[in-house]
C-alpha positions in Angstrom: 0.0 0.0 0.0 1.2 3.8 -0.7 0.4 6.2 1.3 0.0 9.3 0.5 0.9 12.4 2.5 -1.3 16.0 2.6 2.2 17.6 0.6 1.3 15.7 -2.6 -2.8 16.0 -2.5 -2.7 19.4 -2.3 0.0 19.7 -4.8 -2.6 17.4 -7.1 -4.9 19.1 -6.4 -3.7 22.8 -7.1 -2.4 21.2 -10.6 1.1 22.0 -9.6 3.2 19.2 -11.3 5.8 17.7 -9.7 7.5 14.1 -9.8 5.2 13.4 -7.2 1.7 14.7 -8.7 2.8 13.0 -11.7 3.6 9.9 -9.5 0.3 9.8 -7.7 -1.9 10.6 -11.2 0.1 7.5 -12.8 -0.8 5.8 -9.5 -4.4 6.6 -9.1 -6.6 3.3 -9.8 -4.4 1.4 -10.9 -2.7 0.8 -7.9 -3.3 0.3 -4.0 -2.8 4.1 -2.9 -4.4 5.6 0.2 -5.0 8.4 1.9 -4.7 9.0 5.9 -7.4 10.3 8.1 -5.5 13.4 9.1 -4.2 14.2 5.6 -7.9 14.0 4.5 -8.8 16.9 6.9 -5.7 18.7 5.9 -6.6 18.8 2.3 -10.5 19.4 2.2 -10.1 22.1 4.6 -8.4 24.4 2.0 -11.4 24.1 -0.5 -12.8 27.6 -0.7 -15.3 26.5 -3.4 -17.8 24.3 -2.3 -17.8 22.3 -6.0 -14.3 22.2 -5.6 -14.8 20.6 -2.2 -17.6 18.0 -3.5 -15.2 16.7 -6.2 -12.4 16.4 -4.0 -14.3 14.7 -1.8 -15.5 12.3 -3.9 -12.1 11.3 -5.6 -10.5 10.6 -1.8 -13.4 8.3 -0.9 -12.9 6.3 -3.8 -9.1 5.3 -2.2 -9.0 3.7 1.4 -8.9 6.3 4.5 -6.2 4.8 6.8 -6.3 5.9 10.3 -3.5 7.6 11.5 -2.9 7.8 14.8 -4.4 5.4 17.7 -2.6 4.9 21.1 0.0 2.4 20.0 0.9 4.8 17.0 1.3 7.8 19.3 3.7 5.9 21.9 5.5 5.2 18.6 5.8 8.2 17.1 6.8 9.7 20.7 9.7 7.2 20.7 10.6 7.4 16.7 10.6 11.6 17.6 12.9 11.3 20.8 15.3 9.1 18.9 15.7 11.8 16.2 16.1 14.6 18.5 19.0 12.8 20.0 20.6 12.6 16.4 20.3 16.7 16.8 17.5 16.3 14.2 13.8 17.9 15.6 10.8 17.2 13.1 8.9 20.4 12.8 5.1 19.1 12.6 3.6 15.9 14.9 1.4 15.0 12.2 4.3 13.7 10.0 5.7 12.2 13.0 2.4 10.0 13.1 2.7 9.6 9.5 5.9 8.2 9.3 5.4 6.0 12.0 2.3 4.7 11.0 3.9 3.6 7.6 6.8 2.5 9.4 4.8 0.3 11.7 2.3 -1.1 9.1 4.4 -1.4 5.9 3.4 1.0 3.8 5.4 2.8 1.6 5.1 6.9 1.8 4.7 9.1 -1.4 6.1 12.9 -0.1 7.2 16.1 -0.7 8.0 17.2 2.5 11.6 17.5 3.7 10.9 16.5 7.5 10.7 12.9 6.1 14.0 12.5 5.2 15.4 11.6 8.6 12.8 9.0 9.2 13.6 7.6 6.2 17.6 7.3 6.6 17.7 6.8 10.2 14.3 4.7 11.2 13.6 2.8 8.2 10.7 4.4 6.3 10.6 3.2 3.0 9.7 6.1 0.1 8.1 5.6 -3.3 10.8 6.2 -6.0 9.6 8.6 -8.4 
């Protein structure tokens, strides 16, 4: 499974193209991609038009919602963040702290374009989509 992170959605769905928008649109149906809870919030939030909203709505409940976060995942994501601050390295937002664990944990792979998942990927073992 791919997840993939807020950074590329709204990139997609702004129309700016990048190796990842172009990643996720050669992606989309024809193979297992999803979408997280939190990153589904983060993304229809910045709708100003309510057509826009609908539509964008629509094409992220067609691809599985994963949830997040949960108890085990935050005790997790505490420990994966601690570990990287002792490296000198602090990760600016929680939410891609949960990400990364979360795909760390379960398996999945993380489609991104956002810097602060670098470390999680060289030190902690989050495997990336190659674009």
């Amino acid at each position: 499974m791919i997840l993939v992170d807020s950074s590329v959605w709204i990139d997609y769905f702004n129309g700016v193209d990048t190796r990842q928008t172009d990643r996720l649109d050669s992606l989309l149906f024809r193979e297992p991609v999803a979408i997280g809870d939190l990153h589904l919030a983060e993304v229809l939030q910045g709708f100003d038009s309510d057509r826009d909203f609908v539509n964008a709505r629509k094409l992220l409940l067609a691809v599985p919602v994963i949830q997040i976060g949960g108890a085990d995942i935050a005790f997790a994501a505490a420990g994966n963040f601690r570990k990287l601050r002792k490296m000198g390295i602090t990760v600016r937002k929680t939410i891609d702290t949960l990400t990364a664990t979360r795909c760390i944990e379960s398996g999945y792979v993380l489609l991104h374009s956002d810097r602060d998942f670098e470390p999680f990927s060289r030190h902690l073992g989050l495997r990336v989509t190659l674009l």
